[in-house]
C-alpha positions in Angstrom: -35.9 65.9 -0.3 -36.6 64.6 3.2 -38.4 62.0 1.3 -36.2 60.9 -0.1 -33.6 60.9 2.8 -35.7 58.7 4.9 -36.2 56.5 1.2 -32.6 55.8 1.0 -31.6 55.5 4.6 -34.6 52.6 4.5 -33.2 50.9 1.4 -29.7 51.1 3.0 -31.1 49.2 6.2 -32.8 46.5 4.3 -29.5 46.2 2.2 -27.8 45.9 5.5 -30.1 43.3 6.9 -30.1 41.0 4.0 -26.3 41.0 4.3 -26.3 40.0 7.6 -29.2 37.4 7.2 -27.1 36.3 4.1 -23.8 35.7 6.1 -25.9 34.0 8.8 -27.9 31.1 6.6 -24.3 30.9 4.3 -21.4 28.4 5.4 -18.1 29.6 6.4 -14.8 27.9 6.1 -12.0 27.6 7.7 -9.0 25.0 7.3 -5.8 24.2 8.4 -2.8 22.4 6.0 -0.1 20.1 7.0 2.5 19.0 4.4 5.5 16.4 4.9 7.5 14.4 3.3 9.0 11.2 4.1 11.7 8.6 3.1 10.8 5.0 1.8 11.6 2.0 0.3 10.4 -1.1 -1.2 10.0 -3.0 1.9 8.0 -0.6 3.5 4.2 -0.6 4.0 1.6 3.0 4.0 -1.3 2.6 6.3 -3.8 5.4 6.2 -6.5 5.1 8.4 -9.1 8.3 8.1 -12.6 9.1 8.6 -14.4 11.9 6.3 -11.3 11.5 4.3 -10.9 12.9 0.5 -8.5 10.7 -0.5 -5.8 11.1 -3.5 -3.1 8.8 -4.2 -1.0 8.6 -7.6 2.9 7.4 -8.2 6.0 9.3 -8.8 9.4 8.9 -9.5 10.7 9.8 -5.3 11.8 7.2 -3.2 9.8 9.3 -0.8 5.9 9.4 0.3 4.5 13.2 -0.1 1.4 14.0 1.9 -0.4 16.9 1.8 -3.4 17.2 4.5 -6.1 19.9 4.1 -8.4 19.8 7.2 -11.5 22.1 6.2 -14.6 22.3 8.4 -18.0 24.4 7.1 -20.3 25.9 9.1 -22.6 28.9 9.6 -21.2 30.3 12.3 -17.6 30.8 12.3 -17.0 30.9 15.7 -18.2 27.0 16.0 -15.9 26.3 12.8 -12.8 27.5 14.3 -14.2 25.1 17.5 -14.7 22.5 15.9 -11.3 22.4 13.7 -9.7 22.1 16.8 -11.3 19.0 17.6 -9.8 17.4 14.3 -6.4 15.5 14.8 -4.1 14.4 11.8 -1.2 12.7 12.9 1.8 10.5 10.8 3.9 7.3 13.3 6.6 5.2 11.8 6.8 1.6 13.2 9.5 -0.8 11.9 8.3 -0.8 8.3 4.8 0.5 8.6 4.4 4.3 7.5 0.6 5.0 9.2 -1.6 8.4 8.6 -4.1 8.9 11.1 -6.8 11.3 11.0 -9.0 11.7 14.5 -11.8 13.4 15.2 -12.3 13.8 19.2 -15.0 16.0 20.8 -15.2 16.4 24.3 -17.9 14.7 26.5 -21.7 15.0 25.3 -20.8 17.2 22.6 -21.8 16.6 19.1 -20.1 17.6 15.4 -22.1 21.0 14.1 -20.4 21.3 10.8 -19.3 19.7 7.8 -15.8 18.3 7.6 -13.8 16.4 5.1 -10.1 16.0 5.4 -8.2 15.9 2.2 -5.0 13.7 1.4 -3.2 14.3 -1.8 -0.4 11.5 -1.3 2.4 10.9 -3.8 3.9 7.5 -3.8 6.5 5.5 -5.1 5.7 2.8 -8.1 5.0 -0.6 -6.2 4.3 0.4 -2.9 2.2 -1.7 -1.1 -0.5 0.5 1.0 -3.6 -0.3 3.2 -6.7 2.2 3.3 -9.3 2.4 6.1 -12.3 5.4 5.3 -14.9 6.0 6.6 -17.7 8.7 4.7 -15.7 9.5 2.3 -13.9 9.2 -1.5 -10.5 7.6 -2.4 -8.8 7.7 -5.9 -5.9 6.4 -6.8 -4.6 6.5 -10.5 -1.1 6.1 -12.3 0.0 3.3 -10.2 1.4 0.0 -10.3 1.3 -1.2 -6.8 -0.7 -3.4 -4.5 -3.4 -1.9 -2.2 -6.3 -2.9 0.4 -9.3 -0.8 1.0 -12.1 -1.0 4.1 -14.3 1.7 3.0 -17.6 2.5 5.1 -19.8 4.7 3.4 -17.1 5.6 1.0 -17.0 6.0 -3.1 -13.7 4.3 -4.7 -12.4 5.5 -7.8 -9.3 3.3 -9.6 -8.4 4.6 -12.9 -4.7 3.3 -14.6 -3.7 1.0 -11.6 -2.2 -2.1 -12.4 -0.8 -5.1 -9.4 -3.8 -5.7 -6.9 -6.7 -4.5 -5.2 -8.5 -6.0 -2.2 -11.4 -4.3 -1.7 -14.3 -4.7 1.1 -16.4 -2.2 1.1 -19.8 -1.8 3.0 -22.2 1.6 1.2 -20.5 3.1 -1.9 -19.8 3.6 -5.5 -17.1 1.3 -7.5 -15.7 3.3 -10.6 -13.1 0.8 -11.7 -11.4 1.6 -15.8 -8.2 0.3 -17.1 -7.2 -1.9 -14.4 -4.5 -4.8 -14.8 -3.3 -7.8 -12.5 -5.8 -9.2 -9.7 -8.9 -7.8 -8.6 -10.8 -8.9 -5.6 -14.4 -7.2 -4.6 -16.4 -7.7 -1.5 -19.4 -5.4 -1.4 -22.5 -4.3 0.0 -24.7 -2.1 -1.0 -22.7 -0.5 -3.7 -23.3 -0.2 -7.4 -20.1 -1.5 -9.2 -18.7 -0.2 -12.7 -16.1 -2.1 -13.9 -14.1 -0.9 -17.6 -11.4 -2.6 -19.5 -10.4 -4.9 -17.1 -7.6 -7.2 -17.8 -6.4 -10.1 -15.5 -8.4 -11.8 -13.0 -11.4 -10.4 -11.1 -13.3 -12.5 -8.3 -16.4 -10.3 -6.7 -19.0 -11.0 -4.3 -22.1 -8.6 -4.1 -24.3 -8.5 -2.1 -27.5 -5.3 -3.0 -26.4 -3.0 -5.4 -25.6 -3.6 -9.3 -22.2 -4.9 -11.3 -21.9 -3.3 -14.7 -19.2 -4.7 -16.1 -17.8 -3.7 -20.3 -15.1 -5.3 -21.3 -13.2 -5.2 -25.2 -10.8 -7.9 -26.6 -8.0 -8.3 -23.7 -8.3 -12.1 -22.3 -9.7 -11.5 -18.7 -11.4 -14.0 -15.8 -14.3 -12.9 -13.9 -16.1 -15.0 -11.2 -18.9 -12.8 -9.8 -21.2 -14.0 -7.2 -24.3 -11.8 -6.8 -27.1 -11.9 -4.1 -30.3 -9.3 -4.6 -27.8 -7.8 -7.0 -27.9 -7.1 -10.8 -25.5 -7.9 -13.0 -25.1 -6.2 -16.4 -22.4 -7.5 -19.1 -21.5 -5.4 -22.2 -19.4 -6.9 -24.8 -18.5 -4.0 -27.2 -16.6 -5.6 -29.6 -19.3 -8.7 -29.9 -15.9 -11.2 -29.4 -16.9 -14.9 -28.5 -16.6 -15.7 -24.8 -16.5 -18.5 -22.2 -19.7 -18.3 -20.0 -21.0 -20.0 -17.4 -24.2 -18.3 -16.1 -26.8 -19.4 -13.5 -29.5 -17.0 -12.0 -32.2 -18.3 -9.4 -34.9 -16.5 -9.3 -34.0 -14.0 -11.5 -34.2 -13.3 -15.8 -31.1 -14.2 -17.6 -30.7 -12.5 -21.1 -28.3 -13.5 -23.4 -28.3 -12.6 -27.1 -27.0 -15.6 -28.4 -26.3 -13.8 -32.1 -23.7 -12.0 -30.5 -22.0 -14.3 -27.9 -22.7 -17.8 -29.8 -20.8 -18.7 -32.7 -21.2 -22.2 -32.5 -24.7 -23.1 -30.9 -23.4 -26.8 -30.6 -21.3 -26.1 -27.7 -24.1 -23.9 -25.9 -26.0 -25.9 -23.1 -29.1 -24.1 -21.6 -31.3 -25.1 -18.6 -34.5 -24.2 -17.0 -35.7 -25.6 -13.7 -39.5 -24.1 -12.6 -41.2 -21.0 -13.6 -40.9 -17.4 -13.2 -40.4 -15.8 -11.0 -39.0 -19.1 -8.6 -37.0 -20.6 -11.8 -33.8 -21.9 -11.7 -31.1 -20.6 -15.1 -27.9 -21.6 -16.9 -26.1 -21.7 -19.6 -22.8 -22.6 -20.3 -20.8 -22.1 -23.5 -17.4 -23.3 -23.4 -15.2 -22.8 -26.7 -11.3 -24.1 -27.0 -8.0 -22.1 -27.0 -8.0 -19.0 -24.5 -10.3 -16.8 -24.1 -12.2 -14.6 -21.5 -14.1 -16.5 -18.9 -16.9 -15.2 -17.7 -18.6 -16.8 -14.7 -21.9 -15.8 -12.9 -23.9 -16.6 -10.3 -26.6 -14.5 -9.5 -29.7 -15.0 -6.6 -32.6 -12.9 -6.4 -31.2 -11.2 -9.6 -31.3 -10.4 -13.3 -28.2 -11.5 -15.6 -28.2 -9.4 -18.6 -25.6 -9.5 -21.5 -25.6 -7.0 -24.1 
């Protein structure tokens, strides 16, 4: 019996231990919410300027601007969490006609961040607003909306899904994840792999590292990509005849003519030099409207498919 006295009071401390070992090597969370609402009208502007922000923005039918604001630090020990949240400032100014959001992070002298944070916005706008992002290591998404918006984005993933009007986009590290856009599109990247579906309008992107993939069906659309050290990938799903006007130096260009040439006759191909310093075009201009499809590519592969 003793035996098995000292047997159990031994498995309880082991249990005990591996709990607190557990707690110690797991993350623990706290956060703090803010939530406000206010009034606005077609000739207003929305700035948001964050860093580590989680970024949500869709339309509704207010003539108001929601915000909700979820500040949530992570780390093992809770004591530094509750620290560090303290540390993390979210603050909304009106001046004149600009709305601005404004997320800080300001740690005293010497000291470094310990734990994770992100800062979430779920924003509600009204149709047509006009609105300016700045991120830094972080994601924005915006969907439902017909309005017109510029994004800086450092280190930042972008997601657009539904969003008609225009987007200005300049972007330095991060993932594009464009569908079902409409109006006028304008891309400056670095670094960033680019996926662009069912576009419609007119797109003008310069990338520079990274890769375009662009799929497009029957809707009459304009794209003028430049590309340096960049590939750029073209898929036409319905097989529709297209205006192209392709060049690649030193780079492959692939283009199955079966598909994209009805009428060879109009098609005019070049090659200056040889592989892997060659110069590529073609150019296949048909009448009446259609979608135009321009790239020029350096120190990259055009492929069509």
């Amino acid at each position: 019996m003793k035996n098995s006295g000292y047997k159990i009071v031994c498995l309880f401390v082991m249990v005990l231990l591996s709990s607190m070992l557990f707690s110690q090597t797991t993350y623990q969370v706290v956060s703090r919410k803010i939530v406000k609402e206010y009034a606005f009208t077609e000739s207003d502007r929305l700035t948001i300027n964050a860093e580590k922000g989680i970024i949500d923005i869709q339309a509704w039918n207010e003539k108001k601007v929601s915000v909700v604001v979820t500040i949530v630090v992570k780390n093992r020990d809770i004591s530094k969490a509750k620290k560090e949240l303290e540390y993390i400032n979210w603050n909304a100014n009106r001046k004149n006609k600009e709305l601005l959001f404004l997320n800080t992070i300001m740690l005293p002298p010497k000291a470094e961040l310990s734990s994770i944070v992100r800062i979430e916005y779920k924003i509600r706008i009204p149709q047509g607003t006009h609105f300016t992002i700045e991120n830094k290591f972080g994601q924005v998404s915006v969907s439902n909306t017909n309005c017109d918006g510029t994004y800086k984005l450092e280190y930042c993933d972008l997601i657009l899904k539904n969003v008609s009007g225009s987007a200005a986009i300049i972007s330095n590290m991060g993932d594009f994840n464009i569908s079902k856009f409409s109006g006028l599109l304008k891309i400056t990247s670095r670094y960033s792999s680019i996926q662009l579906y069912n576009i419609i309008g007119k797109s003008e992107l310069s990338a520079t590292y990274g890769d375009v993939a662009l799929s497009f069906e029957d809707e009459i659309s304009t794209f003028d990509i430049a590309a340096q050290r960049c590939n750029v990938l073209v898929t036409n799903k319905n097989c529709s005849e297209i205006n192209l006007d392709l060049e690649t130096k030193y780079g492959e260009l692939y283009l199955p003519e079966s598909c994209y040439i009805k009428n060879k006759s109009l098609l005019t191909k070049t090659v200056v030099g040889s592989s892997p310093t060659s110069i590529s075009t073609s150019k296949y201009i048909i009448p009446g409207k259609s979608t135009f499809i321009k790239v020029k590519s350096s120190y990259g592969n055009i492929t069509l498919n």
